[in-house]
Each structure stands twice: as C-alpha cells, then as structure tokens.
C-alpha positions in Angstrom: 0.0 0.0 0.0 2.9 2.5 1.0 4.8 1.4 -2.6 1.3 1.9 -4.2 1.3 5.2 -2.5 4.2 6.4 -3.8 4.1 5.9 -7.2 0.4 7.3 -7.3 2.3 10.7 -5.8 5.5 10.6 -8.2 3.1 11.6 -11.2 2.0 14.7 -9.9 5.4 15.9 -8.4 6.7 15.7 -12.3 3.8 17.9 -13.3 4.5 20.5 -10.3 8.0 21.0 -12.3 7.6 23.9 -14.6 10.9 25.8 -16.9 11.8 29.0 -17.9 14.2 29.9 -20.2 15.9 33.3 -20.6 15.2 33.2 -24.4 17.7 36.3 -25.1 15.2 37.0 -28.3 15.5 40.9 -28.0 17.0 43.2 -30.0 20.6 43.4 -29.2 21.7 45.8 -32.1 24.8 48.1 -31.7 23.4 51.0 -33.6 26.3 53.1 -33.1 28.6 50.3 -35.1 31.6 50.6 -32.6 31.5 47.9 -30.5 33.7 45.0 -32.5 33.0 42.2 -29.8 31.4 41.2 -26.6 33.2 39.4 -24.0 30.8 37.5 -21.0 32.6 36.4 -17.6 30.8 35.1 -15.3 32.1 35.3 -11.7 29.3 34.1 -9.9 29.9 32.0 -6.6 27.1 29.8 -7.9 26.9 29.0 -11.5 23.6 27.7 -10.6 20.2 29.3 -10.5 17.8 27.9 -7.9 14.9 27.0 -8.1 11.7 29.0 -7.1 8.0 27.8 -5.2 5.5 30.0 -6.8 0.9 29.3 -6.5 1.9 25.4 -5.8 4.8 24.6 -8.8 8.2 24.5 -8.2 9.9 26.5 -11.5 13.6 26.2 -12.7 15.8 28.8 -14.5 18.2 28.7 -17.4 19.9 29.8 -20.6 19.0 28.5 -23.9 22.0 25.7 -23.7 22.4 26.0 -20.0 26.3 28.3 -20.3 25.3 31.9 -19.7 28.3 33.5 -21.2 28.3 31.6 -24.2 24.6 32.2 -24.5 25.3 36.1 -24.6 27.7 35.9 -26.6 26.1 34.7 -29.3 23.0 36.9 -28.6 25.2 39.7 -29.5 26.5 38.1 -32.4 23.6 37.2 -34.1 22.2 40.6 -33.9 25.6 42.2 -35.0 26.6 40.5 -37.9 28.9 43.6 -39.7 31.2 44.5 -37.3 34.4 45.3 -39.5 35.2 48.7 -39.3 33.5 48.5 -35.4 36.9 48.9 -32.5 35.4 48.3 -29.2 36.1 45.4 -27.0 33.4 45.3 -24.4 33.2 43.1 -21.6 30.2 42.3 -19.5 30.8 41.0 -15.3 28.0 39.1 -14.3 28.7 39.3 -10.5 25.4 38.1 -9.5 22.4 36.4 -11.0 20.1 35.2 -8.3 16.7 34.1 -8.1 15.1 32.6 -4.7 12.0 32.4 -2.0 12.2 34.5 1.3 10.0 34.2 3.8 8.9 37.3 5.3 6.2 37.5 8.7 4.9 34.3 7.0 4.6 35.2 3.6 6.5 34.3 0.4 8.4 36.3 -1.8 10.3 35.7 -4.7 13.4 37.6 -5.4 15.4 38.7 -8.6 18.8 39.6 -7.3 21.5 40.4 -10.2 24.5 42.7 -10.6 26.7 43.1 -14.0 28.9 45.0 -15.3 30.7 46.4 -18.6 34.3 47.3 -19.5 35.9 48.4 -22.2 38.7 46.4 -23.0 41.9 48.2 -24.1 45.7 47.2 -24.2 45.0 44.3 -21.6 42.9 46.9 -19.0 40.1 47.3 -18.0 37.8 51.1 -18.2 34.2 50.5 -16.9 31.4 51.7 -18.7 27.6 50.9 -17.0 26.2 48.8 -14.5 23.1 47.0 -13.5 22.6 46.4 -9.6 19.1 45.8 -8.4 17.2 43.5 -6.3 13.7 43.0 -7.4 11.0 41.5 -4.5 7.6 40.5 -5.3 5.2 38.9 -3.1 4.0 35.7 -4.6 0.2 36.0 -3.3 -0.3 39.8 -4.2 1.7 39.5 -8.5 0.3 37.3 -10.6 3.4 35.5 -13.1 5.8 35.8 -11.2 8.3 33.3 -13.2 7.9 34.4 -16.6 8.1 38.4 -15.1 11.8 37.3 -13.9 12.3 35.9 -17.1 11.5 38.5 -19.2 12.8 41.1 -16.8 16.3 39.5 -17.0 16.7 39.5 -20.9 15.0 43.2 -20.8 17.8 44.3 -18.2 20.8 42.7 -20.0 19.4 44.3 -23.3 18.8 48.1 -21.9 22.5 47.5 -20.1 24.2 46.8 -23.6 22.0 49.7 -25.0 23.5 52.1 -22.7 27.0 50.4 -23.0 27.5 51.2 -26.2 26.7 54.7 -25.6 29.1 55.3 -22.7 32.4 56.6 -22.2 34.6 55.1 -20.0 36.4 55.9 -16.9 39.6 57.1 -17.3 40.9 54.4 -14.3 43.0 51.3 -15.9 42.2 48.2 -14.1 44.6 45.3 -15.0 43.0 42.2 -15.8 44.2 40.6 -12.6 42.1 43.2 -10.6 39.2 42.7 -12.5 36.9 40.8 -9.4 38.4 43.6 -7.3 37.3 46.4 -9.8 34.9 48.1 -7.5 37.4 48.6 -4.9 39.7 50.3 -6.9 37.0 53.2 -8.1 36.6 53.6 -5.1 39.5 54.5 -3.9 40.1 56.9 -6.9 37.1 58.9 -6.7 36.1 61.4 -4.3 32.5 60.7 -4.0 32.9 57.4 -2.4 36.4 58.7 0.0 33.9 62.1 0.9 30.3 61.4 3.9 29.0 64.7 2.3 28.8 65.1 -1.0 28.3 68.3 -3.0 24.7 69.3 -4.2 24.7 70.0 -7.2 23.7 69.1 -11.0 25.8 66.2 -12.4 25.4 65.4 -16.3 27.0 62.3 -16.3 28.9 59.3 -13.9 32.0 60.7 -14.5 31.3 64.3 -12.9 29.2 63.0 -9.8 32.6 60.7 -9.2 34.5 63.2 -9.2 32.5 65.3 -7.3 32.3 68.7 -10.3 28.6 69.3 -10.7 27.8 72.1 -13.3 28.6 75.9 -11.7 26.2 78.2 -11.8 23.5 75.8 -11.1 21.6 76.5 -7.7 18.8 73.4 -6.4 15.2 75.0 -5.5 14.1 72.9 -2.6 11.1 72.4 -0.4 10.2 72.7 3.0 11.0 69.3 3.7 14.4 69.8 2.1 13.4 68.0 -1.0 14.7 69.2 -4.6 11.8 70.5 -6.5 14.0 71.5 -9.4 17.9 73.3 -10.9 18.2 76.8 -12.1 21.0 78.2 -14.3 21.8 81.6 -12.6 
C-alpha cells in the first residue's frame, strides 16, 4: 500500500516542475557600429540558478544551452553580424544572477537579485562603462506570473545594459586584468564621492562628474520645506 502510494504521488510531483528559459530574443543591435566584440565572464559563486515555489509549482531557470556567457555571446552576435570597421572590446561581469523564495512574517516572496557590469577592454585593462545592480521582491500572493516576469525582466535588463553600454564613455581608471573581481574597490578608492560622507549638491550630467565630485557651476537646487529638490536653475 505504501509502494502503491508512492508511485500514485510521483506523477504529480513531475507535473509540479515547470521551466523558464531566458530566451535572449530581444534586439541586441549596436546602432552606433563601434562595439567589435562582446566578452561574458561570469564570476558568480554559484553557477547555478535555484529553483523558485510560486501558487503550488516549483519552476527552474536557465539559458537556452544551459552556459550563460556563451549564450550572450552569441545573442550579441547574431544581432551584429557587420562589425568590420567596429573597434570596441566590451566586456560584461556578471557578479550576480540570483533568483530565490524569502519568507517574510509568513509570507512568500520571490526575489530577482543580479548585478553586472561592462568594461571596455583596451591594451589588456580594463575602463568601466555601465552597470546594472538591483534587487527585485515581489510577493507571490499579491503579483500574478511571477516566473515568466523574472524571465522576461532578466533579458529586458541585460538588453537596456548593452543599450546604454554602447553609448558610454569610459572611466579614465585602468584596471589590470588581474584586478578585474576587485574592480569596485579600486574606483573607489580613486574617486572622491565614495572617500567624501558629504557630497556636493549640485547638477551632475554624467557618472564621471558626480565621481569626481564637479557638478555644473552656476547651477543652484530650489528645494522644499521638507528639504526635497523641486528643481535646478542656471543663474
């Protein structure tokens, strides 16, 4: 009766298991036709994604053949197919691509956690460009598909990252390739917004200038009563 019991279960535990793939189907062009190649490292802890309870099914996560970097690599290749007179080498971190259940005063939520980067590779160093960090948290009784949102959402963050990527200008900071995991450190330690607890109010165009701490002169903030910014005018 127990064996009988068993094998009447196993059935519907193989139907609980439900997949998504990151399908990596969006457009991936580099309109401005300077970026000759993409490079993807992955430096994750754990290559693996775990798996997720969500409304009574238990859904896995993966790439189209299961090897992330691989898998974006060719995403950019296949939407970037003339790339001879392009000069860029960029290079994409993925630091962290997590996706898991946490329980919270009894209910369940399911969490997107990922973190990459991009560098523009030049004479063997390293100049960053963009990053992506975000943690996404979504209560699994109050959103409705959660799964295929993190699925889509990951391709759709990847895509706007390279978008903006190809746009950006570097840092000016060389990082040698054997300081690569330790990149984060070293802008920090070069720029005065991060060495500074205040920092200068002010309007910043770009990374580069809030870094450095040089917002636009002649620029005064209009603020509130509560000390919130209501706007920036040019004096």
């Amino acid at each position: 009766m127990k064996n009988a019991l068993i094998l009447f279960l196993f059935p519907l535990l193989i139907f609980a298991q439900k997949k998504e793939v990151f399908k990596l189907k969006f457009p991936l062009k580099d309109y401005t036709r300077t970026t000759k190649s993409l490079e993807v490292i992955d430096v994750r802890k754990n290559k693996e994604i775990k798996d997720i309870f969500y409304r009574g099914n238990t859904y896995s996560f993966s790439f189209p053949t299961n090897n992330l970097s691989k898998d974006i690599e060719n995403w950019f290749e296949e939407n970037n197919k003339k790339r001879d007179k392009a000069t860029n080498e960029i290079v994409m971190l993925v630091e962290d691509l997590n996706i898991f259940n946490e329980n919270r005063n009894n209910q369940i939520f399911c969490v997107l956690d990922m973190k990459v980067s991009t560098f523009l590779k030049k004479d063997q160093n390293y100049y960053f460009l963009k990053r992506y960090d975000n943690v996404i948290s979504l209560n699994s009784k109050e959103e409705a598909g959660i799964p295929n949102t993190f699925a889509e959402n990951t391709q759709k963050v990847l895509q706007n990252l390279m978008f903006e990527t190809y746009r950006a200008n570097p840092l000016e900071i060389a990082i040698p390739e054997k300081d690569l995991n330790n990149y984060d450190e070293i802008l920090k330690s070069n720029y005065a917004a991060f060495s500074k607890n205040d920092l200068k109010d002010g309007v910043y165009l770009d990374s580069k200038s809030f870094f450095t701490q040089t917002p636009l002169e002649n620029y005064k903030l209009i603020k509130n009563s509560k000390d919130e910014v209501l706007k920036a005018t040019n004096a």
